[in-house]
N, C-alpha and C positions, 0 to 999 in steps of 0.2 A: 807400168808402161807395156800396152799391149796384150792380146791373150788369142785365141783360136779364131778365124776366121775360114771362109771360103775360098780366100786369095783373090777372087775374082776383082781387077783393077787395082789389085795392089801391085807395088815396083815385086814385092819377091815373090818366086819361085811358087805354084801350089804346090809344096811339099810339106809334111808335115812339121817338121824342122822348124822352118821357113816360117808356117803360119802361127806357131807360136810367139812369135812376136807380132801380129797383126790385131788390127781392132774391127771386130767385126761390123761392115758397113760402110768402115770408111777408105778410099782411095789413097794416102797418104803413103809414103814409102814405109814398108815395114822388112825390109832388111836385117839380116842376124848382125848381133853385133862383132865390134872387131876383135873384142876381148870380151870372156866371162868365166867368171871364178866363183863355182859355186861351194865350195870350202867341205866338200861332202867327203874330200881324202879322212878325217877323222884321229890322222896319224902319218907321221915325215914331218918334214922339214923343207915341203913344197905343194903348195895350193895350184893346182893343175888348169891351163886355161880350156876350155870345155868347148871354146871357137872355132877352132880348128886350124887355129892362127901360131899357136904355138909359144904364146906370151905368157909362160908359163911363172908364177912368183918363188921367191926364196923368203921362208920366215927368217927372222933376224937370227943370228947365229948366240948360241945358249943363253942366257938370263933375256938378251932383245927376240926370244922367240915365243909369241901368241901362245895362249894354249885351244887347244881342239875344245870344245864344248858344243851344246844341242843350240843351233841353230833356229834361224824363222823357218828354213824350211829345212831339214835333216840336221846336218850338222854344220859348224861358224864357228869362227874362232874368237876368244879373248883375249883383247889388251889393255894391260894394267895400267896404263897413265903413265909409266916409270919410264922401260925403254922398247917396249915390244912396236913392231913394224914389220912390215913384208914391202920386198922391194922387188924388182923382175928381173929372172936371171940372167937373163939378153939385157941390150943396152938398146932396144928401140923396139915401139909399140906406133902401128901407124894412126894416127889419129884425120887422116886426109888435109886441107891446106883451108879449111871451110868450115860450115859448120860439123857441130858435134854435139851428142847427147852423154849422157851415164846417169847410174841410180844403182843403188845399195840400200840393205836394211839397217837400220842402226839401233840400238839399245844401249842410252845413256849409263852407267851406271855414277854418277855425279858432275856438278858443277863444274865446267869443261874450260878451257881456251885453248884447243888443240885442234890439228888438221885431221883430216876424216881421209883426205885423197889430196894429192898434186899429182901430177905431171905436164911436162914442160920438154922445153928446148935449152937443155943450161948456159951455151955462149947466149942465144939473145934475148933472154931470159922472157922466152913466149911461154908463159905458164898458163893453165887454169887448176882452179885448186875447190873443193869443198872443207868446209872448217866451221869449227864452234867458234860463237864471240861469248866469253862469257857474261853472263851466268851460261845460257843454253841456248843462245841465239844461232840459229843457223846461215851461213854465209857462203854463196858462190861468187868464187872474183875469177879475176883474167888480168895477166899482166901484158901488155904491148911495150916490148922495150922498159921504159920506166912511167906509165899509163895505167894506173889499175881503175878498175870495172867492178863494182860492186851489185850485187843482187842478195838481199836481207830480207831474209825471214821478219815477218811481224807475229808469228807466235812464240812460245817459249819451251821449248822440251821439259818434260817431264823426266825424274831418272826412276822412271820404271817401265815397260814395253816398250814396242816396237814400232821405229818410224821409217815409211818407206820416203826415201828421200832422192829425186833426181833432180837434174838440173838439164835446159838444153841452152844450144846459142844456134840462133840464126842471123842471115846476112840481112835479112828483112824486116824482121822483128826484134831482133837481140838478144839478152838472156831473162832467163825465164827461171824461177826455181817455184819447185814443188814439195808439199812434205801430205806425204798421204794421199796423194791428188790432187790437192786445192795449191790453186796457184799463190804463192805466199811473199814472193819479191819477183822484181824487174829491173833492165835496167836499160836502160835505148840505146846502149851501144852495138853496133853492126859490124865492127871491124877487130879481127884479130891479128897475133903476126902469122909468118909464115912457117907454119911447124909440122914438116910432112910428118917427123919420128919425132916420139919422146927420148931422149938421153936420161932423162929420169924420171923413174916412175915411184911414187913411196905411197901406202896404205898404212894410217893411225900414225904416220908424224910428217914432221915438214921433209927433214932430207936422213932421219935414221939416229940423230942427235937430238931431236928435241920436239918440242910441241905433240906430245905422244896423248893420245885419243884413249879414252879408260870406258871401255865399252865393249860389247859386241859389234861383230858386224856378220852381215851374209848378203850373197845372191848380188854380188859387184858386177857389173856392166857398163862398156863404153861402147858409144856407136859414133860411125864418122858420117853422121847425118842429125838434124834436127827433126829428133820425134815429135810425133802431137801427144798432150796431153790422155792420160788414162788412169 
């Protein structure tokens, strides 16, 4: 999602920064996002948000902590299926009250049914979440209250390389997931709850106890806009 442009008519900034998220040509908003963790620390017991937002994660504390390994692009952390997760050391990530996008690299390393991302509102339980359905199917939902939203992959991962995976939701179109670029599920729903902050944020399990992701991942990003397709 996105790459160098001119800026010219786009919402962000021509700055260089800025136009790294841009697609060149087109007008659509291309805004940094509000969180990005490019897992390039290599070493700690904290994957630094690179936003400038300050949404900074904490890997799980000993045996539930990732390991450092080579990355899609530098360096990306491993999680074993077992207990490994990174959660954020704040207790709120703004995700705006509307739509929103995100996308990460993933590398299966086996036959999955674990979460990949959540975060949410935990009283009114306004989630949205990325997640395997097994065998290797990929799934973007949204809970409203007690309302889930589905958007499913129609291909199947492979557990060998690297899939770029984002998802967006908008109030016009709905949600959208991508794997590599190709648009791969939909789903027509337009309406979320109302979740200015996350209260919890989890990467490779559902909340730090369970449904843990046995994979790589790298180059995590959320934006509190509905990106176009790239």
């Amino acid at each position: 999602m996105g790459s160098l442009s001119s800026g010219t008519g786009n919402t962000a900034p021509s700055t260089a920064a800025s136009q790294e998220y841009c697609i060149p040509g087109d007008t659509a908003t291309c805004s940094p996002p509000v969180a990005r963790w490019d897992f390039n620390e290599g070493i700690g017991s904290s994957a630094y948000d690179t936003s400038g937002n300050g949404n900074h994660g904490g890997l799980g504390a000993g045996s539930s902590a990732p390991t450092w390994d080579k990355g899609k692009v530098g360096k990306g952390l491993r999680f074993d299926g077992s207990n490994d997760y990174i959660t954020l050391h704040s207790t709120a990530l703004s995700v705006a009250t509307g739509e929103f996008s995100f996308s990460l690299w993933f590398k299966p390393l086996e036959a999955q049914s674990n979460y990949l991302l959540r975060l949410g509102d935990a009283p009114s339980n306004n989630d949205f979440f990325l997640k395997i359905i097994y065998p290797d199917w990929v799934r973007f939902g949204m809970l409203n209250g007690s309302t889930w939203k589905d958007a499913d992959a129609t291909t199947e991962l492979a557990n060998s390389g690297w899939y770029f995976i984002s998802g967006t939701f908008s109030t016009s179109t709905g949600q959208k997931l991508y794997i590599n670029g190709n648009l791969e599920g939909t789903n027509s729903n337009t309406t979320r709850g109302t979740t200015p902050y996350a209260t919890h944020f989890y990467l490779a399990s559902y909340d730090g106890t369970n449904t843990f992701a046995n994979g790589l991942i790298d180059q995590v990003r959320i934006y509190n806009y509905a990106r176009t397709p790239a």
